[in-house]
N, C-alpha and C positions, 0 to 999 in steps of 0.2 A: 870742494862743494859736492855734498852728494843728495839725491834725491829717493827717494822709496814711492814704487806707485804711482806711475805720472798716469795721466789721465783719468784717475780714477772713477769719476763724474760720468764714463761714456760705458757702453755693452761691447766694447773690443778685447778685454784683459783679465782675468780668471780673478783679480784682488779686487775688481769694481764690484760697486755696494749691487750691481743688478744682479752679479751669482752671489754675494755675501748678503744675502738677507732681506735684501730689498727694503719697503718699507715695514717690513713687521718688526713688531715692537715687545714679543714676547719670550725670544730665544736669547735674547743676548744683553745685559746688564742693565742701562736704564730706561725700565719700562716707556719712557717720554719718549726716547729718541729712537727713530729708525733705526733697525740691526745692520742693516748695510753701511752706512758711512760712521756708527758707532764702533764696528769690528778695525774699519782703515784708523780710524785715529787712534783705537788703543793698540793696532798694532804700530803705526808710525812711531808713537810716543814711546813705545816699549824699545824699539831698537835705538833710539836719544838717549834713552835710560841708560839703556849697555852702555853705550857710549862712555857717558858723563861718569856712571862707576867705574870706568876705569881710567879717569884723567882726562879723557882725550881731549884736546880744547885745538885742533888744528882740523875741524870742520868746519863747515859754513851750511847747513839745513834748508833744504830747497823742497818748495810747494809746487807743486808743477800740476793743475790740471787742465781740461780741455777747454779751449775756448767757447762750445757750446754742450750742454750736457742730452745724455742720452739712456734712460729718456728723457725730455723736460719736465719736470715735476718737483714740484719743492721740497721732497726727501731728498734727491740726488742732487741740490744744487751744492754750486760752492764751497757756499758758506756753510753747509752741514760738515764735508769734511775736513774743516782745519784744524787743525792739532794745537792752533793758540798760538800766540802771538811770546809766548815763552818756549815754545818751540820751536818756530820759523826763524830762520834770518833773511829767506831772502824767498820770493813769491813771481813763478815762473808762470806760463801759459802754451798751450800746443793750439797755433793758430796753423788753417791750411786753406787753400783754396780750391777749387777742381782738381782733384787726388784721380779720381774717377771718370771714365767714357758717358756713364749715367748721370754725373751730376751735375747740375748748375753753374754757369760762370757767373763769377761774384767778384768784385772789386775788391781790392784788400782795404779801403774806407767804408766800406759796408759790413763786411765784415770783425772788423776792427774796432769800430765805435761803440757796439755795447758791450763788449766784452772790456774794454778801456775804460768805459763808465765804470761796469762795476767794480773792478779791482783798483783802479784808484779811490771807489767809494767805501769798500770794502777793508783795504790796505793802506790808507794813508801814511802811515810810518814806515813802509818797506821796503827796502827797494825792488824793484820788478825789473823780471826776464822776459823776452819774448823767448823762450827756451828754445821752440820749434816751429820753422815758419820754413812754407814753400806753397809752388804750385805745379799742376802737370804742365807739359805740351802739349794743346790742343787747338791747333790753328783754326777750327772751325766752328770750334766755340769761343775762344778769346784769347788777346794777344798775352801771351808771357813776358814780352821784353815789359811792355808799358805798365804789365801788373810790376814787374821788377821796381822801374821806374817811379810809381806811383809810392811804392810801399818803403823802400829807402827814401823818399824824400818825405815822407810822412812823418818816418819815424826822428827826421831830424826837426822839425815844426809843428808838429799837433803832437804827435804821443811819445812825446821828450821826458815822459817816467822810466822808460825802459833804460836800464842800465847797459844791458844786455844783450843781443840777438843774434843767434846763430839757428842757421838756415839749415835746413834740412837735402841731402844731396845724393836721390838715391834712383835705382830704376827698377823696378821690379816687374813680374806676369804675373795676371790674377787667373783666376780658378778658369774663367772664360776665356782664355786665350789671349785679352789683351794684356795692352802695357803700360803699365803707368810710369811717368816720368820726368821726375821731381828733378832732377839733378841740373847745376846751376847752366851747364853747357851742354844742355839737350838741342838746343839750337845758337847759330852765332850770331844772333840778334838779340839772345837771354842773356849769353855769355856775355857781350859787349854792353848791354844795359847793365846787367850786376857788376860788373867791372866798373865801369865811370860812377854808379850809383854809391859804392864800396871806398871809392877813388876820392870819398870827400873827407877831410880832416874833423869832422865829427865824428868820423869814426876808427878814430886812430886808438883812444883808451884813454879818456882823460877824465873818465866818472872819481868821483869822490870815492866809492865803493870799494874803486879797487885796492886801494888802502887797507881795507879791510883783509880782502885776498891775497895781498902780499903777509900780511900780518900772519893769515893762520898758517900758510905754506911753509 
């Protein structure tokens, strides 16, 4: 399974349509469409191309963008950069929670819910990734264990399109001195929650999908 370009929807990554073009409409091929997310499709499609001229048939094509775009605006959304539905097999999403000391604690059902709208509205025939999903430690803005809690029991009962989820597990220092700190056992009450959350046989591998993924392997 490979991906080209995750995120691209957001201003973190030198391939988003915000340094490629943005919304103008006169540099780059059809005058209709914004040059920023026209340049990611015809580059995404152009590395499929390579692909497919030379046989390959043991990939699986992964859409992977952010679950909120940045900026919002309806040249950068979504559905401007998808490469088609002859292109995709399988449509991912980068969901996260409080990453940041600055930013807002948010439920992972608040967060969750329109981006789930739209990609099931968006994508009805595909199967969907939660690609990348996590949250920091931040006891004093909100609990990690219950966000854990909350978001594996979710994904077993309301957003049961996801075939897919793998969590993001890392610890990093920002430019300011702090630290951000995603990783699943930044404390033993995240770890104990991800653990029994993880710990349920829905999530053992029994999607239809993976049929798929044996096949191309």
């Amino acid at each position: 399974m490979v991906t080209f370009g995750c995120e691209m929807n957001g201003d973190w990554f030198p391939w988003s349509g915000v340094f490629q073009g943005r919304d103008a409409t006169s540099e780059f091929g059809d005058p209709t469409m914004a040059d920023g997310p026209e340049r990611y499709i015809a580059a995404y499609r152009h590395i499929i191309e390579l692909f497919r001229k030379r046989g390959v048939e043991n990939v699986a094509w992964l859409f992977q963008p952010n679950s909120s775009s940045h900026p919002e605006e309806d040249w950068n959304s979504i559905s401007a950069y998808y490469p088609g539905n002859e292109y995709i097999d399988w449509v991912g999403v980068s969901l996260y929670g409080a990453q940041f000391i600055h930013e807002s604690w948010n439920s992972f059902d608040a967060l969750m819910d329109p981006i789930y709208e739209e990609l099931t509205s968006l994508f009805p025939d595909k199967p969907l990734m939660l690609a990348e999903w996590g949250v920091g430690e931040y006891p004093e803005k909100g609990d990690k264990a219950a966000w854990y809690r909350e978001a594996l029991s979710k994904l077993q009962t309301k957003y049961v399109r996801f075939e897919i989820a793998i969590i993001w597990h890392e610890r990093w220092q920002n430019h300011d001195g702090t630290w951000s700190d995603l990783r699943v056992d930044s404390s033993n009450e995240a770890l104990n929650a991800y653990r029994q959350g993880i710990g349920s046989s829905y999530f053992v591998g029994k999607s239809r999908y993976f049929r798929i993924l044996r096949r191309i392997a």
